[in-house]
C-alpha positions as CSV (number, residue, x, y, z in Angstrom):
1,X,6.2,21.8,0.1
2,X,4.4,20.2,3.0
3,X,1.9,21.4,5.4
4,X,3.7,23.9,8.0
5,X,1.1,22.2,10.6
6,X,2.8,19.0,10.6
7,X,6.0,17.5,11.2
8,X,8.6,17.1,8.4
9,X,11.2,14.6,8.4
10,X,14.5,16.2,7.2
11,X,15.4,12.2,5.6
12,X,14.6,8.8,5.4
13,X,13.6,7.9,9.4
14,X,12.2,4.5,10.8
15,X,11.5,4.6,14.2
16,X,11.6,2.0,17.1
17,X,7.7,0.9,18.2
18,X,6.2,-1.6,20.9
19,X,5.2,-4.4,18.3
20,X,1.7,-6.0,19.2
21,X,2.3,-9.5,18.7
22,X,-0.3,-12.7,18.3
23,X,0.3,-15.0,21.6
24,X,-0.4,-18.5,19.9
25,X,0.7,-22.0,19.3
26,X,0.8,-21.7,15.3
27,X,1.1,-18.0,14.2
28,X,1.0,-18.7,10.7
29,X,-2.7,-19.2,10.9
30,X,-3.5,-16.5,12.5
31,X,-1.7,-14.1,9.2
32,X,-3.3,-13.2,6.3
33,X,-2.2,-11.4,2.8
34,X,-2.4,-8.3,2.1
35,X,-6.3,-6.6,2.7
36,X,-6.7,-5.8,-1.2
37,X,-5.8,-9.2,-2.2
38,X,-8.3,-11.0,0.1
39,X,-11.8,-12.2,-1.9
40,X,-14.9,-13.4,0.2
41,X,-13.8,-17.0,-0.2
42,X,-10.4,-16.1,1.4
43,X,-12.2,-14.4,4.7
44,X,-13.9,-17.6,4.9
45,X,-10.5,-19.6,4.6
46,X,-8.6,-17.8,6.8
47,X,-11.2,-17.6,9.5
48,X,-11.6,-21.5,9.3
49,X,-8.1,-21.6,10.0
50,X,-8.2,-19.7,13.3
51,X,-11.1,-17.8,14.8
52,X,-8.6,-15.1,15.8
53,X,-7.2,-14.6,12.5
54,X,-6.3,-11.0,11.7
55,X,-8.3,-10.7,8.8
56,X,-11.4,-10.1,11.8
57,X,-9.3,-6.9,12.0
58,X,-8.4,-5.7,8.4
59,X,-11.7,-6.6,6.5
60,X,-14.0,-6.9,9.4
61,X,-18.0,-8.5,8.5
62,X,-21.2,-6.7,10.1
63,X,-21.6,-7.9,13.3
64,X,-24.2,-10.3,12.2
65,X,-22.0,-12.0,9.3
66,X,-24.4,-10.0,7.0
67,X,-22.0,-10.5,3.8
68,X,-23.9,-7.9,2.1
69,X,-22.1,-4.9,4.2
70,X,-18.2,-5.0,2.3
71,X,-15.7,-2.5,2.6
72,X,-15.3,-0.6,-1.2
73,X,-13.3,-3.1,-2.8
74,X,-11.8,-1.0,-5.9
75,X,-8.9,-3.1,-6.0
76,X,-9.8,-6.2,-3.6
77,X,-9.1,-9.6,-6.2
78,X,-12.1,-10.3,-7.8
79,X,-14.3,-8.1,-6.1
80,X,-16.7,-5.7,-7.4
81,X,-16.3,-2.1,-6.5
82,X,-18.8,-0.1,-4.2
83,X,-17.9,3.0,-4.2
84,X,-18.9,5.5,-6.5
85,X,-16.6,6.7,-9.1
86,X,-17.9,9.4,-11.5
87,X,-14.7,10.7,-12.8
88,X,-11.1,10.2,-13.6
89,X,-8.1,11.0,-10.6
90,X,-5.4,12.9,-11.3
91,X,-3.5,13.5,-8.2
92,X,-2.5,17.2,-6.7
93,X,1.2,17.8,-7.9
94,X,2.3,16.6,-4.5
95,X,0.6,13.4,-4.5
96,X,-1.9,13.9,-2.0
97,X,-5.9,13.6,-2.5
98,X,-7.2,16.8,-3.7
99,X,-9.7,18.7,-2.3
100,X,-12.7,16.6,-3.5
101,X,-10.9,13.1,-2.8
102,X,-9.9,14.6,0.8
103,X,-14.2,15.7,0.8
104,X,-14.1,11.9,-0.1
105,X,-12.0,10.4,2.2
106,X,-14.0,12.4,5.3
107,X,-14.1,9.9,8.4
108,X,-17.6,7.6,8.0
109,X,-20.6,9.6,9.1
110,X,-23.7,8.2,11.1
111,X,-25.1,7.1,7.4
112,X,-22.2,5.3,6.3
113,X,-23.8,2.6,8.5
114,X,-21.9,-0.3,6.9
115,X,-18.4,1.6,7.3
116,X,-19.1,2.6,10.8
117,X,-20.5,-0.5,12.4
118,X,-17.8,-2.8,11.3
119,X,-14.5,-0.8,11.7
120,X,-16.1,0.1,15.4
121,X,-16.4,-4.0,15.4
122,X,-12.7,-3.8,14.6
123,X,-12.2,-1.7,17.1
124,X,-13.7,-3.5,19.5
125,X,-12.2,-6.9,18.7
126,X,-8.8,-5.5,19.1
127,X,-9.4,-4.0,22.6
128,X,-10.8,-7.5,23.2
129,X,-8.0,-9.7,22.0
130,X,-5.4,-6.8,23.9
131,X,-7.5,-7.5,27.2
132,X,-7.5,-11.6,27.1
133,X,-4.2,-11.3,26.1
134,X,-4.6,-13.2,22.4
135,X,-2.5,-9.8,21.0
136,X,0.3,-9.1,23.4
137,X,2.7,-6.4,23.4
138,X,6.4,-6.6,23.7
139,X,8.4,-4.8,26.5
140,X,10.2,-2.3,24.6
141,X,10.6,-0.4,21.3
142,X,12.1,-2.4,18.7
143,X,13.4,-2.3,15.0
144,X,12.2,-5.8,13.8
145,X,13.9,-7.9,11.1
146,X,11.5,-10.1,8.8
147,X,12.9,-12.4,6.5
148,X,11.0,-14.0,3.8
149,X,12.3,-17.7,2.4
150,X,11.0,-20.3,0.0
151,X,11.9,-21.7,-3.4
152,X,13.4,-19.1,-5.4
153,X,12.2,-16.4,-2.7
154,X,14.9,-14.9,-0.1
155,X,13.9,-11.4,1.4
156,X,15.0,-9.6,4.4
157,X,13.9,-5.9,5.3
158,X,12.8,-3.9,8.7
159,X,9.7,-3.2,9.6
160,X,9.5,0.2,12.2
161,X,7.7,3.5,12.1
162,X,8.6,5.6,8.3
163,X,8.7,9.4,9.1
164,X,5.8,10.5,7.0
165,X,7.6,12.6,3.9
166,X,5.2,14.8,1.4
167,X,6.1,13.9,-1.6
168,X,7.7,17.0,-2.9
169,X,10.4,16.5,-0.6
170,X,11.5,13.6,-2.4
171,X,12.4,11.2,0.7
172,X,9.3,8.9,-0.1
173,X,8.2,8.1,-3.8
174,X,5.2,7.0,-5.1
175,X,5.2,5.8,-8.8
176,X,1.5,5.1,-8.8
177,X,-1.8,6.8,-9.2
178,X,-4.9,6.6,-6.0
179,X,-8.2,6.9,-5.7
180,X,-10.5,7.9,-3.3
181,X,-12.8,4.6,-2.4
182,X,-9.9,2.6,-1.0
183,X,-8.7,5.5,1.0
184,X,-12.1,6.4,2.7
185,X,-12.0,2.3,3.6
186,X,-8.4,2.5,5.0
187,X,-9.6,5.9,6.4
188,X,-12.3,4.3,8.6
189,X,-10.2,1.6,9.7
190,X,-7.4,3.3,10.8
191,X,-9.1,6.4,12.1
192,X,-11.6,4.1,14.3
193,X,-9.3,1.3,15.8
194,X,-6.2,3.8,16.1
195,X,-3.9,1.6,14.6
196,X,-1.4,0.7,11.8
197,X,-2.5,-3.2,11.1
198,X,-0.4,-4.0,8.3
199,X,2.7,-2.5,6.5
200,X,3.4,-0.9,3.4
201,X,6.3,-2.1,1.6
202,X,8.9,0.2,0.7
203,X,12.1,-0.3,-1.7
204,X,15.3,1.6,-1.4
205,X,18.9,1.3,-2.6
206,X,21.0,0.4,0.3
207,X,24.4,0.0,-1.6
208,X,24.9,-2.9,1.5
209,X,25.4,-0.4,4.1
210,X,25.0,-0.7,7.6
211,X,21.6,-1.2,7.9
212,X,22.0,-4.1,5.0
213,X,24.8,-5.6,7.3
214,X,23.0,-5.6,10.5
215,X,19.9,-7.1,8.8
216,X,21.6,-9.7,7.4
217,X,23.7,-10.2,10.6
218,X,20.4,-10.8,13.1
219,X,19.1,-13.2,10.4
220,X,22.0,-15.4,10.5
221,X,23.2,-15.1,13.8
222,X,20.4,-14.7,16.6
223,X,17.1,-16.4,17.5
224,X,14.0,-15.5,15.9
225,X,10.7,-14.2,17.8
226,X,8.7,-15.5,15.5
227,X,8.7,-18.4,12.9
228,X,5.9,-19.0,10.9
229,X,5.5,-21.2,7.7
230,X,2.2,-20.4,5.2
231,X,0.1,-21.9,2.8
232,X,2.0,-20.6,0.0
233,X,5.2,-22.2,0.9
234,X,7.0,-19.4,2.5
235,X,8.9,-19.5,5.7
236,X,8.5,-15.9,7.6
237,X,10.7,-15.0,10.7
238,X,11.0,-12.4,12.8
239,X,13.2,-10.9,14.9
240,X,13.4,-7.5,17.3
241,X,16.6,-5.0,17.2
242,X,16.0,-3.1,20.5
243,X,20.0,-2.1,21.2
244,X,19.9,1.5,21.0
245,X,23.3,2.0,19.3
246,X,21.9,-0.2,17.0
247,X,18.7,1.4,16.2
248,X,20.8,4.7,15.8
249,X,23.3,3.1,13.0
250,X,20.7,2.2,11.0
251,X,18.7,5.1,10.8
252,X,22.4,7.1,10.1
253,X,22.8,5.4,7.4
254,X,18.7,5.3,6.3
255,X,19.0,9.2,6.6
256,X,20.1,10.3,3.4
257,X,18.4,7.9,1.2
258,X,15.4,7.7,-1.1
259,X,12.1,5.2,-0.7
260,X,9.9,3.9,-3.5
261,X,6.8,2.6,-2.5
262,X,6.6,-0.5,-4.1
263,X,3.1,-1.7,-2.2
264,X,0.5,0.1,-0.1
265,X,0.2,3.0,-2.3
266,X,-3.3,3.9,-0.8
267,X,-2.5,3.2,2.5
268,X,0.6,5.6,2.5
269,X,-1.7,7.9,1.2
270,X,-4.1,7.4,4.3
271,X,-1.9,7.9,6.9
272,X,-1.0,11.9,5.5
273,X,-4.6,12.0,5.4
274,X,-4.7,10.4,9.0
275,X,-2.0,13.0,9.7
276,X,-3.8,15.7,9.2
277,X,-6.9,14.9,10.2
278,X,-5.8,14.0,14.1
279,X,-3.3,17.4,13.9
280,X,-6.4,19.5,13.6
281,X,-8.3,17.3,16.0
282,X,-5.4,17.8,18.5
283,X,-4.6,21.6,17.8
284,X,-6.9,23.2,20.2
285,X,-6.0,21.3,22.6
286,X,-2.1,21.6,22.1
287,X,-2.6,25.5,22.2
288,X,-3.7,25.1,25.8
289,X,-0.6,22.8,26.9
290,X,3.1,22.9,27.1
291,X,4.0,21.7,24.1
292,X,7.4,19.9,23.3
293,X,9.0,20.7,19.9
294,X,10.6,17.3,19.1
295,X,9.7,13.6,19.9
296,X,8.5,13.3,23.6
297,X,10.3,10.3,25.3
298,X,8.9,7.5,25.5
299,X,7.2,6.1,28.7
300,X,8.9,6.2,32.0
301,X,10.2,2.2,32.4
302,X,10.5,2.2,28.4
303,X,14.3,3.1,27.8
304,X,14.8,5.9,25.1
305,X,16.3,5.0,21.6
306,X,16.0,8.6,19.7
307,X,16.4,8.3,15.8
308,X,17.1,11.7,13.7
309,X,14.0,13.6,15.1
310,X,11.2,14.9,12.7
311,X,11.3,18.7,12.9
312,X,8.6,21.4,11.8
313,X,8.3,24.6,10.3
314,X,7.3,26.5,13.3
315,X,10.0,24.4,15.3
316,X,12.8,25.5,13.1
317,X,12.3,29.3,14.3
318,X,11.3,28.7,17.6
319,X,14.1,30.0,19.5
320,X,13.8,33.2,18.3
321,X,10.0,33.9,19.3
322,X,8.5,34.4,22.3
323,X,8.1,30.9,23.9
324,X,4.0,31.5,24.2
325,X,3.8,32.1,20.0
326,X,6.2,28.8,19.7
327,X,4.1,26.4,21.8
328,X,1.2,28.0,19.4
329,X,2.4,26.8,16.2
330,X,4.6,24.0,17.3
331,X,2.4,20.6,16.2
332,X,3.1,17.6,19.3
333,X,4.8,14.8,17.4
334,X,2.6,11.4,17.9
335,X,2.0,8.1,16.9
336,X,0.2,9.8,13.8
337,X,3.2,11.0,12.5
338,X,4.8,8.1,11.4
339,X,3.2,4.8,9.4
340,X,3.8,0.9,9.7
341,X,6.4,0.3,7.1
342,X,8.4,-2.9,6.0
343,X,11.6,-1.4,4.3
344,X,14.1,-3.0,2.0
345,X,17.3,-2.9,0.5
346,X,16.5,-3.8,-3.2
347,X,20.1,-3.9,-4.6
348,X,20.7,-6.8,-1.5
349,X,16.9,-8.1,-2.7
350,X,15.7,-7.3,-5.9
351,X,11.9,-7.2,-6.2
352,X,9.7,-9.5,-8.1
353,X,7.3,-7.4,-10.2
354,X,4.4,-9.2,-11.7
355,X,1.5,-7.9,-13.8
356,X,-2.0,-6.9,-12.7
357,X,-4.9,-7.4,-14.9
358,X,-8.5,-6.0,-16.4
359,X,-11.1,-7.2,-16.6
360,X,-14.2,-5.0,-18.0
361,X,-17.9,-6.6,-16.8
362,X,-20.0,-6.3,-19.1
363,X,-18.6,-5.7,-22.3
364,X,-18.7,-8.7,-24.7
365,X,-15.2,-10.1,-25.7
366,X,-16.3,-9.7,-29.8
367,X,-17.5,-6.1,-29.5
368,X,-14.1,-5.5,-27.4
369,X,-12.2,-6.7,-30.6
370,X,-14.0,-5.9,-33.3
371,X,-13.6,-2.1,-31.5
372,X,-9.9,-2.6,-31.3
373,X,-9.6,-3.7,-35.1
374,X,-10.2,-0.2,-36.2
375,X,-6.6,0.9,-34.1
376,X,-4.7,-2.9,-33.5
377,X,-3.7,-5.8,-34.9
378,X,-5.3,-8.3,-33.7
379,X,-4.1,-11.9,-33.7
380,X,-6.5,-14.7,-32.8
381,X,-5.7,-17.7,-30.7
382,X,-7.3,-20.9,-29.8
383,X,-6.4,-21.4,-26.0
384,X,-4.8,-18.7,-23.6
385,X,-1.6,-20.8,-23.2
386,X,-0.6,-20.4,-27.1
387,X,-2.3,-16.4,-26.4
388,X,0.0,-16.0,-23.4
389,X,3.3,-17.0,-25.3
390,X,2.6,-14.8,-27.8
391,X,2.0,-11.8,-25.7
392,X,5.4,-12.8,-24.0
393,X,7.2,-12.4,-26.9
394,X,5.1,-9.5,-28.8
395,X,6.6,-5.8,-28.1
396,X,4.9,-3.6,-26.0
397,X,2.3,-1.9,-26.0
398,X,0.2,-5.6,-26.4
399,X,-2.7,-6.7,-24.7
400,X,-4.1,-9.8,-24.7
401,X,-8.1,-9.9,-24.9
402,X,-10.0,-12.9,-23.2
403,X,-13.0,-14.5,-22.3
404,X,-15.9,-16.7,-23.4
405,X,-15.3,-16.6,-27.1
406,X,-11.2,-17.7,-27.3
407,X,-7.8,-15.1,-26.9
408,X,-7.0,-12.2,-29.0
409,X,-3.3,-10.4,-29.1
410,X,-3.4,-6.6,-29.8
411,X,-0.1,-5.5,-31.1
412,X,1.2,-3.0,-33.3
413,X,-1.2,0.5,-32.1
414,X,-1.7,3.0,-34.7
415,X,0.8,5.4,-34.3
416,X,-1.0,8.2,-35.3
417,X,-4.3,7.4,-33.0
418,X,-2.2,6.3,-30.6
419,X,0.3,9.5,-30.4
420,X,-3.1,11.8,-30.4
421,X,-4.3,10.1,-27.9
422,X,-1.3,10.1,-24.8
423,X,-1.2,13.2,-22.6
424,X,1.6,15.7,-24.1
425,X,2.6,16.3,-20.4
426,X,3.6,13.3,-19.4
427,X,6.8,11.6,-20.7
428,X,7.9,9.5,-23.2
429,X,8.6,7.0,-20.6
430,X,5.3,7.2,-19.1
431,X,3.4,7.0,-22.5
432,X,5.4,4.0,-23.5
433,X,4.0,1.7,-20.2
434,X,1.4,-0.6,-21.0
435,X,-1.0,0.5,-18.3
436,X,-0.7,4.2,-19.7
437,X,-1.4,3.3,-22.8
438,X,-4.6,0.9,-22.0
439,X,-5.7,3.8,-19.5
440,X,-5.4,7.1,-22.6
441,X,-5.7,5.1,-25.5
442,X,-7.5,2.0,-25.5
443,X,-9.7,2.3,-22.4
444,X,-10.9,6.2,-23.5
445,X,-10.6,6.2,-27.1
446,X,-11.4,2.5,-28.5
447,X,-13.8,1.3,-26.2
448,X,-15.4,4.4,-25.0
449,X,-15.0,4.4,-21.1
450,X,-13.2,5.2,-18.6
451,X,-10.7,3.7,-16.2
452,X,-12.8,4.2,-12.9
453,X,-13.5,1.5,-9.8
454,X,-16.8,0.8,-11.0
455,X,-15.8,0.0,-14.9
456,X,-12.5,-1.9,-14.5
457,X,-12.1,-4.7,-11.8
458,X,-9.0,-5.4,-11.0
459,X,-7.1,-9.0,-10.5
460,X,-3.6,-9.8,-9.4
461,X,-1.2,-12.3,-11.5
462,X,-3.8,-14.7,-11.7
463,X,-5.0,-14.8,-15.5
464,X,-7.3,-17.7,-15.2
465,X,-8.9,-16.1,-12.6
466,X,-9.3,-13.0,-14.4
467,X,-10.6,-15.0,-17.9
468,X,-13.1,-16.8,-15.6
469,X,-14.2,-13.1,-14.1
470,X,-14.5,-12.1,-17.3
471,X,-16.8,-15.0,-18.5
472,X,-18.9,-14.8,-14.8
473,X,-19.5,-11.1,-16.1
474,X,-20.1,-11.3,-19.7
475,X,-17.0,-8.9,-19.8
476,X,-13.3,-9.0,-21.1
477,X,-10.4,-9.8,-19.4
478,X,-7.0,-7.6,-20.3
479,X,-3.9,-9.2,-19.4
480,X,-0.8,-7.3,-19.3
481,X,3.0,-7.9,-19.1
482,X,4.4,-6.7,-16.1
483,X,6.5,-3.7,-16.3
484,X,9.9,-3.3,-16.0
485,X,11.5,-2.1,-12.8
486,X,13.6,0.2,-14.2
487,X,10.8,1.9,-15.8
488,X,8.8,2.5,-12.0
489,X,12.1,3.9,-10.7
490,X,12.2,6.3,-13.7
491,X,9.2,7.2,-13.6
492,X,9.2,8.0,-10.2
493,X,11.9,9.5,-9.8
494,X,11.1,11.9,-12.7
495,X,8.2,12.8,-10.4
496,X,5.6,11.4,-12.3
497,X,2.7,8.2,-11.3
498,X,1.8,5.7,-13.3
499,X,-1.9,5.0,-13.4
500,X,-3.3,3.2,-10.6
501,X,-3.0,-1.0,-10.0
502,X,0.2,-1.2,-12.6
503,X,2.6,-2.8,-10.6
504,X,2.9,-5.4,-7.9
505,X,5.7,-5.7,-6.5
506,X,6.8,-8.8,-4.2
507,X,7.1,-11.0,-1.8
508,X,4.6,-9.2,-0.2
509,X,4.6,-8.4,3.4
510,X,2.3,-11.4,5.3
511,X,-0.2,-9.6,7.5
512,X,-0.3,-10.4,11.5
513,X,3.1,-10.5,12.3
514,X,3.2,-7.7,14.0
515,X,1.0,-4.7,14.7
516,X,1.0,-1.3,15.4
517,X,-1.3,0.8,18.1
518,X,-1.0,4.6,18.9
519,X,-2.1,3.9,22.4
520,X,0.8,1.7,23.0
521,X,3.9,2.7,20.0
């Protein structure tokens, strides 16, 4: 379990960091969504709302606005992909790239020309905006509370540094499947500026303990940092929990308990491969220095908040070898270590899980049916409203098939085909989900491809959008019901993924709120 090399959280640790904020009159336009759910026309947007906005930083252009240069875009809304795919990922058994997706994810090289010149843009635009002061950081390390509020939308969570868990030891889950494209992309970013520019979003069951309380307690009681309201009708604040008795409550009662990663699934992914990557870079070097065997303190005329320390293999047997063979094998603990991570209490704020849809480019909605006939029933419909109300109400598995030429409901798999077809190694759990079955049976064995970045593009929530993808690309579009939460948590708790893009989980973290650098965490 784990990599003896690198440090090892013994539980569930969020760490205090120097949050790099935006200094401006309106900070809601300088935010953004999420990177992967971004299209062209959104850069575009977002830019004409601010010149600074931080989209500059998380899907930078070519320095001469040459549109041409993208980053891969395997699961950006709408986008094409543009990174080869030429077979199906399975994940290593500890949910890390395998050998040829860590071959994959290698940092750009001089001939990744379009990778290289834009993140080093990135880079460059964040030093900038550091320097003239349009990103400022705050005095001291902080745990920050961001609330979420709209219509029907109330979430609070913290946002600080997540202790980077392997998998295997069960502290952080993932429930869905990776692939190599996005993190190569996320790779280049994070590896070139040095920096953790948006948060994953992680779920856990907080039974309203202490660190439930105290959320909810700054949100109703003190002054925000930050209040921002966005297009979309939510109202984001902000606020920074720098008390160190404070900081030390929470992460007692964080300690024992279990993450699910609800969003970010690639980026989590990135920052074990970011891990390791500056580890070796740095282990020469260590060799020659004294080298501490816990969390260093922070800067002199920072005050010290300590949270349960990450630990490693070598550090655990330390005192009983000869000091000169402990500094050897004792990894420094740095800013590498940990990852940007929003983290919240989902019995206090139950998630909002919506569907993500297909759509497949290039394959004609009437061969796509007639194909399905031979292993479906298929229902035909005049409009997708009447389509979408029966797929509502239709048991799973059902997909409904759209596009030029009308909606049509698959329901009712034959169970024979259908039973050959699903993996005997997964579960009966997992072979049940919608997205498993369209990824081993209908993807594979009706229509005779695979599910691969290059074949499937991917849209969030947004069925219209995917039916008029689907119709710009002489393709299909497959819309899904989204799955049930209890069926991620069982899943992943049982150890297992479900196949990439399945879930979406929200409110999603808003983007430029606050940033994370190594130089100054």
């Amino acid at each position: 379990m784990g990599t003896p090399e690198l440090p090892m959280p013994d539980g569930l640790v969020l760490r205090p960091f120097r949050g790099v904020r935006f200094a401006v009159e309106d900070p809601a336009k300088v935010t953004s969504p999420p990177y992967d759910l971004i299209s062209d026309a959104d850069v575009d947007a977002l830019l004409d709302s601010h010149p600074n906005n931080v989209v500059r930083l998380i899907l930078p252009r070519s320095p001469r606005g040459d549109s041409s240069v993208k980053p891969p875009a395997a699961h950006r809304q709408q986008e094409p992909n543009q990174t080869p795919s030429t077979a199906p990922h399975r994940p290593s058994a500890d949910g890390e790239p395998t050998t040829t997706q860590q071959q994959a994810s290698a940092p750009p090289t001089p001939s990744d020309a379009g990778l290289d010149t834009r993140y080093a843009k990135a880079r460059d635009t964040l030093r900038a905006w550091l320097d003239t002061g349009v990103l400022v950081p705050d005095d001291v390390p902080a745990l920050y509370v961001y609330e979420q509020s709209g219509p029907n939308v109330l979430q609070r969570g913290l946002i600080g540094d997540v202790g980077l868990a392997d998998p295997g030891q069960r502290i952080i889950l993932p429930h869905e499947d990776v692939m190599p494209g996005p993190i190569t992309d996320r790779l280049a970013l994070m590896s070139t500026t040095q920096a953790n520019l948006e948060p994953i979003f992680l779920l856990y069951n907080g039974d309203n303990g202490t660190a439930t309380r105290l959320v909810d307690e700054v949100a109703s009681e003190r002054r925000p940092l930050v209040s921002a309201h966005t297009e979309d009708g939510l109202t984001h604040r902000l606020w920074a929990i720098t008390d160190t008795s404070e900081i030390n409550a929470i992460n007692a009662d964080l300690h024992e308990r279990q993450a699910l990663i609800a969003d970010g699934h690639h980026r989590y992914a990135t920052y074990r491969v970011l891990q390791r990557q500056e580890h070796a870079t740095h282990r020469s070097a260590q060799a020659e220095q004294p080298t501490p065997t816990t969390m260093g303190p922070e800067a002199p005329d920072i005050p010290q908040t300590p949270p349960p320390p990450l630990r490693t293999a070598a550090s655990e047997a330390h005192l009983s070898r000869p000091a000169a063979t402990s500094k050897a094998q004792s990894p420094v603990v740095g800013p590498w270590d940990f990852g940007l991570a929003l983290l919240v209490d989902s019995t206090a704020y139950p998630p909002n899980l919506q569907a993500i849809h297909r759509v497949i480019p290039g394959l004609p909605l009437a061969e796509a049916v007639a194909k399905a006939q031979a292993a479906w029933r298929v229902d035909d419909f005049d409009d997708l409203t009447q389509g979408l109300a029966a797929l509502k109400a239709a048991a799973e598995p059902a997909f409904l098939l759209a596009g030029e030429d009308g909606t049509h409901l698959l329901t009712n798999p034959d169970p024979v085909q259908l039973a050959r077809a699903m993996p005997p190694d997964h579960s009966d759990r997992w072979n049940s989900l919608n997205t498993s079955v369209l990824t081993e049976f209908v993807l594979p064995k009706v229509w005779g491809m695979r599910d691969d970045e290059q074949a499937v593009r991917i849209v969030h929530h947004d069925t219209d959008a995917a039916v008029r993808l689907a119709i710009r690309t002489g393709g299909t579009a497959v819309l899904l019901k989204p799955l049930a939460v209890d069926d991620v948590l069982a899943v992943a708790a049982g150890g297992e993924r479900v196949p990439r893009k399945s879930t979406s989980f929200g409110p999603k973290p808003r983007t430029g709120l606050v940033l994370r650098t190594f130089a100054i965490d």
